[in-house]
C-alpha positions, 0 to 999 in steps of 0.5 A: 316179076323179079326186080333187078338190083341196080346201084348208084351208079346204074340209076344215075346213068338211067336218069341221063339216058331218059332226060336226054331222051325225053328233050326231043325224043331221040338218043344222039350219039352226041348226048352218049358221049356227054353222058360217058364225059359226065360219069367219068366226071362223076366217078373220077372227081366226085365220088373219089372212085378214080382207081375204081372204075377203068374206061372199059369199066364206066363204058361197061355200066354204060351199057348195062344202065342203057339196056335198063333204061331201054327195057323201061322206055319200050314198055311205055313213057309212063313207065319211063317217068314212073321210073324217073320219080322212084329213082330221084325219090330213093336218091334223095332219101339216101342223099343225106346219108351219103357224103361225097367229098371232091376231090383235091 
């Protein structure tokens, strides 16, 4: 099976939706709205990227992050968790390449 190319900002939104999950085992409405508040931080404050990403744009790789996340968690939790270790492993390898400066 081809694997499906999802980037920094996919696999960060992936690890919110199964944390929020994984608390209690179900996905509120309230932990989305949380989630849509931390990337827009994230995007607009963060990686400096405020021009970048419209609110249709952040709800767009929202969506696109959360059928990810489904697609795994309906497969199995061992799946889910397997996902969680890969994803936090190449995000730490890669975070001493990355700098991000906050924004002023």
């Amino acid at each position: 099976m081809l694997e499906k190319k999802y980037d920094w900002v996919d696999r960060t939104l992936f690890l919110m939706f199964a944390y929020a999950h994984i608390t209690d085992w179900e996905l509120a409405d309230s932990e989305r709205e949380v989630i849509k508040s931390k990337t827009d931080f994230i995007l607009k404050n963060i990686d400096g990227k405020e021009d970048d990403y419209s609110s249709d744009q952040i709800e767009l790789k929202m969506k696109i992050a959360y059928r990810y996340w489904n697609e795994i968690q309906n497969e199995s939790v061992d799946d889910v968790l397997s996902e969680l270790q890969k994803i936090a492993g190449e995000m730490k390898s890669k975070a001493g390449s990355i700098m991000i400066s906050p924004k002023k």
